[in-house]
N, C-alpha and C positions, 0 to 999 in steps of 0.2 A: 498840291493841296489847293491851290487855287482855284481848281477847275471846279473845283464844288464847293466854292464859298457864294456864288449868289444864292442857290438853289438853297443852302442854309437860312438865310435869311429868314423865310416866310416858316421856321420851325417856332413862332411866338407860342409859349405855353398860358402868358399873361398876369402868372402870380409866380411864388415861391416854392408854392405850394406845386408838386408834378403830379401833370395832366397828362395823361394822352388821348389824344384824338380819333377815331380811326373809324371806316363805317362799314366796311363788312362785318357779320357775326364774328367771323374768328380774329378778323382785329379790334372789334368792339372787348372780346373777350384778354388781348392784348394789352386795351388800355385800361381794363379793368385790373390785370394782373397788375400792371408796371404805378399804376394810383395805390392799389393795396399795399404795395411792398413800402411807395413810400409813407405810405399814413400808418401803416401796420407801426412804422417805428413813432411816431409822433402818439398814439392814441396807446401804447405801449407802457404808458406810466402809471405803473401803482404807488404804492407807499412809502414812508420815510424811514430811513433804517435810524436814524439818529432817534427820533420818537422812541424806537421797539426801544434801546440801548436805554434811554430815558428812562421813559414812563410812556408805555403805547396805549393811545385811546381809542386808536379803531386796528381794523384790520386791514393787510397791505389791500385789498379790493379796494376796501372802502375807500381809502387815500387815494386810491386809482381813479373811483368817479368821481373823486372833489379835485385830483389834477387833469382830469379828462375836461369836467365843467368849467376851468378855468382855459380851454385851448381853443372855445369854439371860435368857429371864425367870422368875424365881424367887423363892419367898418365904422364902428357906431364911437371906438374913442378916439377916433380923426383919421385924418388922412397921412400917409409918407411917401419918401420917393428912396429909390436904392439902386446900385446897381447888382445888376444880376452877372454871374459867368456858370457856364455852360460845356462843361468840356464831353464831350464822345470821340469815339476813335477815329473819328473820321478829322476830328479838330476841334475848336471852340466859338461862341458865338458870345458876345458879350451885348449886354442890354442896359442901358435906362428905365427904370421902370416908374410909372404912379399911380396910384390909384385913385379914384374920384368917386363922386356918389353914383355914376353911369357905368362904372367896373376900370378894370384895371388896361390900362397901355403903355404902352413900351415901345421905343425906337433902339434900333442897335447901334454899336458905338464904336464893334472893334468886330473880327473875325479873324480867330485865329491870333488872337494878339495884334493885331496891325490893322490901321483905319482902314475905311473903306473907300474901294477905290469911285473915281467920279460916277460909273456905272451901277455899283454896287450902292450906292448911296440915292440914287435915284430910284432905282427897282424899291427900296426899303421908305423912302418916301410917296412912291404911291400904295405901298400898305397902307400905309399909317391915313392916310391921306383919304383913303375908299373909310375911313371910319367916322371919315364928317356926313357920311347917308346915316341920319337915325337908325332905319331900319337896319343896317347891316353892323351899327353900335349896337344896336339891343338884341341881338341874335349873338352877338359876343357876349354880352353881358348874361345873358340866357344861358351861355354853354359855361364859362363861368360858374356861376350858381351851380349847376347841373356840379359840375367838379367837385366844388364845397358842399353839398350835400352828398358827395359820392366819401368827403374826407369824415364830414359829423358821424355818416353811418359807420365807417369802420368804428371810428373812437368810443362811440357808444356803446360799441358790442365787444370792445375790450375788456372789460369788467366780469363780461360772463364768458366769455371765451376762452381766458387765464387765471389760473392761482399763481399768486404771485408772494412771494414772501420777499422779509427785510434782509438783506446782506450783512454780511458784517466784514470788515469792519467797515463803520462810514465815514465820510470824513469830517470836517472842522462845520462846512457848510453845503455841504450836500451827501444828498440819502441815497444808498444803494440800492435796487430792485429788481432780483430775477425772478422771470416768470415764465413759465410751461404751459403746454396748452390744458385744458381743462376736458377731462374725456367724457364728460358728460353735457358737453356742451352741442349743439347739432347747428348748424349755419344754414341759414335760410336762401343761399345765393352765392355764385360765384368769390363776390370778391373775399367775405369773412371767412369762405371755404381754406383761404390760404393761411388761417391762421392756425387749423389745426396742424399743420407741420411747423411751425416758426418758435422758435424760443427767445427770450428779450431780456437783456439787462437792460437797465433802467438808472437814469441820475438825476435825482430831484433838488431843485435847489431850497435847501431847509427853510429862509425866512418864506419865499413867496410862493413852494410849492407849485413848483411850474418845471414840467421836464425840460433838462439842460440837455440831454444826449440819452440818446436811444442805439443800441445796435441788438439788431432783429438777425438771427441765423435758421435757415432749412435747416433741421435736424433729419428729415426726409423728405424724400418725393413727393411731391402735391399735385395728385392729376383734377383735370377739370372735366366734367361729361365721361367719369370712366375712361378718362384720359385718350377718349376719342377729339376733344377740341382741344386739348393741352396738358403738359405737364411739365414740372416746374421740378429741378433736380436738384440734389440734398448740396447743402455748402453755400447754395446762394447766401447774399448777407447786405441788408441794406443798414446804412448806418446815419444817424441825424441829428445836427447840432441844433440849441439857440439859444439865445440867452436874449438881456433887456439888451437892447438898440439903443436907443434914445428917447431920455424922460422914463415914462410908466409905461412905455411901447417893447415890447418882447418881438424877435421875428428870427426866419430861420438866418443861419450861418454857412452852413453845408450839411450836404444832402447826398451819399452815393451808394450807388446799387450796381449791383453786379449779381448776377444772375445766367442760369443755363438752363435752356429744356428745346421745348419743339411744340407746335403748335399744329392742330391738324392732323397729328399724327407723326407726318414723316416734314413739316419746312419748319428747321433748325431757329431757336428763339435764344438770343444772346442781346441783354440786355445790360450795358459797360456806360455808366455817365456820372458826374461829378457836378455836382453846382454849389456854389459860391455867391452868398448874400453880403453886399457889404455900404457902408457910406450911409447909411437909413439917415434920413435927418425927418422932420415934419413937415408940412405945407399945408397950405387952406385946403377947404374944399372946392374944384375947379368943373367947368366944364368942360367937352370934350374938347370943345375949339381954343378953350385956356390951354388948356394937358396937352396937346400938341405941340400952341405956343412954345408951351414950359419946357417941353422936350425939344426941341429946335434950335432954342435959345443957349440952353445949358450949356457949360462949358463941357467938352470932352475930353472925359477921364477917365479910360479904361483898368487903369493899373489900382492895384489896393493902397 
């Protein structure tokens, strides 16, 4: 396992939130799947089952775009730090993470469960390090954005992509919601194209109305291009926690996907990984050459 823990290293994704990166069309269209599956569950939240049980005043949609409005992503009610883990089958990668008003960085902390070694620690300091050139800060911060606008547009088109109805039974403080795809719905683009095979229960939590857990299941096959650039086969199932962190701050907790298909036709797509959000506290807003500091400095602590 060893042998492949530098080369780990430079897999930074930079939020909580899964990104992937890739620049050919057919793994553009990879990172486009592997974002969708995971926002597919986040942006997955309709209405309160507790409400219907009540007295319901809207319809499970409706409750779906006022927990959708409440998920955008923004760094406008401060800043935090947390640590990230990362597990694939190759091993894990664990991180530091903070965000600032310039975007988000992260130094790693652990691989594979176990520090890094003198080597290993150096390679992972001149990442971090190449991020004191402005320009190659804001071309991060740029791909970034790019990612959270790739997460707002799924969540937006959940509302018309799904009927979703109240569950029963619900419980004391949080509302059930399954939802199916909507057959009248037509997707403008690869990534919302995978919503019309995906089914979702949904768990809102009653007072604040904010999805607690989402898990998203293929009920079928989802080709991309006539299933000449991809497809994506029935059983997949991504599944995604959060809840409040600390103070009025909500963030993810875990995150995993597990997925089968093929890409291109005939090169085999198997996508198996698990991440782990945990330790969120708050912090000022820093600059980059602070944020490095701060992450330098910190004390290292990989384990939950």
């Amino acid at each position: 396992m060893r042998d492949n823990r530098s080369l780990m290293i430079f897999g930074d994704k930079g939020s909580c939130w899964l990104t992937r990166r890739l620049s050919t069309p057919a793994r553009q269209q990879r990172r486009s799947l592997a974002l969708a599956l995971a926002i597919a569950i986040l942006s997955a939240a309709p209405a309160s089952a507790a409400d219907v049980i009540a007295a319901p005043v809207s319809t499970a949609n409706e409750l779906l775009r006022e927990a959708i409005s409440k998920e955008k992503l923004t760094l406008s009610d401060g800043y935090l730090v947390w640590t990230d883990r990362v597990q694939k089958p190759r091993g894990s990668v664990t991180k530091l993470m903070v965000n600032t008003p310039q975007g988000i960085l992260s130094r790693v902390i652990a691989i594979n469960d176990q520090p890094l070694t003198s080597e290993e620690r150096r390679q992972d300091d001149e990442r971090i390090n190449r991020l004191l050139d402005p320009a190659k800060m804001k071309d991060k911060f740029k791909k970034q954005q790019e990612d959270r606008e790739h997460v707002e547009h799924l969540l937006y088109a959940m509302p018309d992509a799904f009927e979703c109805e109240y569950a029963i039974p619900a419980q004391e403080n949080t509302l059930r919601l399954e939802c199916s795809p909507n057959s009248a719905f037509a997707p403008h683009d690869y990534e919302t194209q995978l919503l019309l095979g995906m089914k979702a229960e949904i768990a809102i939590d009653r007072t604040e109305k904010r999805i607690t857990r989402i898990v998203g299941t293929l009920f079928k096959d989802v080709t991309f291009g006539w299933g000449f650039l991809a497809r994506l086969k029935s059983g997949g199932r991504v599944e995604i926690a959060q809840s409040k962190v600390v103070g009025k701050h909500w963030g993810l907790t875990r995150l995993q996907l597990n997925f089968e298909g093929h890409l291109v036709m005939v090169k085999p797509l198997h996508i198996e990984e698990t991440k782990s959000c945990w330790n969120y506290r708050t912090v000022p807003g820093m600059t980059v050459e602070q944020a490095l500091e701060f992450l330098r400095s910190s004390p290292v602590t990989a384990a939950k």
